[in-house]
N, C-alpha and C positions, 0 to 999 in steps of 0.2 A: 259400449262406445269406447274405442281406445283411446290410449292417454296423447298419441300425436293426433287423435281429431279434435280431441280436449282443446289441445293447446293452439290449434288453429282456430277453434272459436273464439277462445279466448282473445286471442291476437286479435282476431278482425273487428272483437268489441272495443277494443282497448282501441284502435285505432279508429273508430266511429266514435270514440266519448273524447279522443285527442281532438278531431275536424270537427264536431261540437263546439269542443270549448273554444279552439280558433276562432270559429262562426262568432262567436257570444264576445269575444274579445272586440273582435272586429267590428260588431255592429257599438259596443258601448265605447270604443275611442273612438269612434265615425262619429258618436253625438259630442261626445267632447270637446274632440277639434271643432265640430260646426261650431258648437256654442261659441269656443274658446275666439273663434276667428268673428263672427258674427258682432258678436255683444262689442268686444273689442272696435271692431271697425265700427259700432254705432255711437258708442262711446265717445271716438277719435272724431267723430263730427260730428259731435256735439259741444266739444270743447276746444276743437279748430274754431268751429265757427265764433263763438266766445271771443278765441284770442286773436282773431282776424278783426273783431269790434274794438277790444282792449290789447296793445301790444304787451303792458304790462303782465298780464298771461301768460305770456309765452314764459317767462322764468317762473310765475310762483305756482303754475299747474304740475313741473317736474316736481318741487320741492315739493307741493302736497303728497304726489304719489308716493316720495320715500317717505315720508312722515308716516304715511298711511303703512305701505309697507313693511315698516319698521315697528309701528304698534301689531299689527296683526301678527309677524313670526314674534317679537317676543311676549307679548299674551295671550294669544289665540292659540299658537303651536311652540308653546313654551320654549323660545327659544333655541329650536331646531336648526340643524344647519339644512341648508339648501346648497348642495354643490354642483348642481345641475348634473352634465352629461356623465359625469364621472363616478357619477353614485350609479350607473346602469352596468359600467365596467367592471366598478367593486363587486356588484349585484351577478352578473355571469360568469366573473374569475374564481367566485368564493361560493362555496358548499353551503356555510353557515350564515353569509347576510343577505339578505332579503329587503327589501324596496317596502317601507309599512304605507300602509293605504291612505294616510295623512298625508303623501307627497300627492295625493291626485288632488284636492281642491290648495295644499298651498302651494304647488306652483301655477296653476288656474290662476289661482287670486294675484300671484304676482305677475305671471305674466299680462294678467287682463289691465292690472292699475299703472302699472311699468308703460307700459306700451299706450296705451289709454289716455294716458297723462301727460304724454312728451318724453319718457325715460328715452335714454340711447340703447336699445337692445331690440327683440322681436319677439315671438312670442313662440319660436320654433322649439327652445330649448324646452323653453313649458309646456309645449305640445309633447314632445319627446319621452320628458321624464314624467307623465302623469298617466300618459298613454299605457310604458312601461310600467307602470306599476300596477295598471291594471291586469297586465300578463301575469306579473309576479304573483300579484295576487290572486290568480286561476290555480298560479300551479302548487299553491299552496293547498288549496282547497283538497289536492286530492294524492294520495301516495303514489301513485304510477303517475303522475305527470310531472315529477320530481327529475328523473330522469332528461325533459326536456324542457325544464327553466329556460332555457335560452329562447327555444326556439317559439312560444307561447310568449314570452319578452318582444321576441321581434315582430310576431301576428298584430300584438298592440301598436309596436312603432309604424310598419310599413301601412296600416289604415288610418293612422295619426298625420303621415307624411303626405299622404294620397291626396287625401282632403283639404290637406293645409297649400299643396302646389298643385292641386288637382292633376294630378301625376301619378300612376299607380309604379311608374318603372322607375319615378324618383325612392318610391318608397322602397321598392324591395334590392335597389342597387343599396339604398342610406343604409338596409339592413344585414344586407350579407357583406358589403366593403367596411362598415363603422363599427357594428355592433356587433356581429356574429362571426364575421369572420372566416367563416367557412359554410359550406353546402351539403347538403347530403338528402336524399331520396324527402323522410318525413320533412325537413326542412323546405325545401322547393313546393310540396303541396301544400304547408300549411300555408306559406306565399299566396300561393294563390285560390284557394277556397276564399279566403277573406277579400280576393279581390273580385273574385266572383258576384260578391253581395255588393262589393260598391259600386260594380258596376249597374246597378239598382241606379244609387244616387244621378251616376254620372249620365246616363243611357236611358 
């Protein structure tokens, strides 16, 4: 067997264990976001309905949730910062920092009790960076997917986004204009293999 048929098996594996782990990316932010959006919205009318009986509510259900939130990052994730969108930037400009897998349930939990409680925000940021960090953490997993941190980063977001706007063209515009920033062949298919499965959900 010659060494250029080698290296085209090689390739076509490499690039079947890449649209693999997309797949696997995609279907595990696809339950995330469900949760994240779900539980949230049950939450939310649960404690409307509350503060629709009591107006008093309406002020001391915000302040619970920071309280809440405020116990949980500094005991539970010792005092982590959460910088939400900007920790994905830092995470695809830089070689060496990496998204730790502690960001997928703390901004869950915050965006669930945030949002849940009456906070002024939504739960898109959360969805974003927890998503992401499930990418990051694929391409960790393996030395040849090192090379495409980004675009395994974005496979997480654009099924994170899909789900969240039930939009799949929201997701992969939010990934190539916000995050990535640029296109190229592996890029464009990893897009859409994971949008393939969601079209499961949606169809």
């Amino acid at each position: 067997m010659s060494f250029t048929h080698l290296r085209k098996n090689f390739h076509y594996i490499f690039i079947q264990k890449l649209f693999v782990a997309s797949i696997l990316i995609a279907v595990l932010s696809s339950f995330l976001a469900i949760s994240l959006k779900h539980t949230t919205e049950y939450l939310e009318d649960i404690f409307l309905l509350k503060a629709e009986n009591q107006n008093l509510f309406i002020f001391v259900f915000p302040i619970v949730g920071l309280f809440i939130i405020y116990f949980l990052r500094r005991y539970l994730f010792k005092g982590k910062e959460n910088k939400g969108i900007k920790e994905i930037f830092e995470e695809t400009n830089s070689k060496n920092k990496s998204l730790p897998l502690y960001k997928i349930p703390s901004h869950f939990i915050n965006g669930l009790f945030t949002v849940a409680l009456g906070g002024s925000t939504g739960i898109e940021v959360s969805t974003v960076v927890s998503t992401a960090a499930i990418g990051a953490a694929t391409h960790r997993k393996d030395n040849l997917f090192k090379k495409y941190k980004t675009e395994l980063i974005c496979a997480g977001i654009t099924a994170g986004i899909t789900i969240l706007f039930s939009s799949p063209i929201a997701g992969i515009l939010f990934s190539i204009e916000v995050i990535s920033k640029k296109t190229n062949r592996i890029f464009s298919l990893q897009m859409l293999l994971p949008l393939q499965w969601l079209r499961l959900y949606y169809f």
